[in-house]
C-alpha positions, 0 to 999 in steps of 0.5 A: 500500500504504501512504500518508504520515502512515500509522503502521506496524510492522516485522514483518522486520528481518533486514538484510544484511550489505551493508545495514547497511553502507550505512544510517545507521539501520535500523528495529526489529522491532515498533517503530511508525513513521510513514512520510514518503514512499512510492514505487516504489523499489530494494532496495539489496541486489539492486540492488548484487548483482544491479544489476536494479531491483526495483519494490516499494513503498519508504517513508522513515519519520519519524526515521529519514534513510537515505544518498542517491544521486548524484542526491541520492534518499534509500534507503528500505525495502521496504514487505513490511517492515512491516504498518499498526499499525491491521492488526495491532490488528485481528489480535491482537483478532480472535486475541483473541476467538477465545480467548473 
């Protein structure tokens, strides 16, 4: 989905309760990021909840350096958070013509 180096948008920053007890930084809603890692990953909140692995897309954004579990893995996000800045640029022109 989405790949390092990419630059993104958090479209969702709805966080738990539980997960903001457990980052050191969350991202904003419609703040552009640039995303350092992507792998399959575990949602901290089901995983702490439910403990079910969840295999969703997860990304480590630039600037922002999340808690690490025992084997010294670093909590990323769940890419459904965000859209690719160039996705959503194409969106607000397509919007934006049909306006014409």
């Amino acid at each position: 989905m989405f790949s390092v180096g990419q630059k993104v948008v958090c479209v969702d920053d709805q966080w738990s309760e539980t997960v903001k007890q457990l980052y050191l930084q969350l991202p904003i809603k419609d703040s552009i990021y640039v995303v350092r890692a992507a792998r399959v990953g575990v949602r901290a909140d089901e995983l702490i909840m439910d403990m079910r692995r969840v295999l969703e897309q997860s990304i480590l954004l630039t600037g922002l350096y999340n808690p690490t579990n025992k084997l010294g893995v670093e909590a990323g996000f769940a890419a459904s958070r965000f859209r690719s800045l160039d996705e959503l640029k194409n969106t607000a022109v397509e919007a934006e013509a049909a306006l014409v």
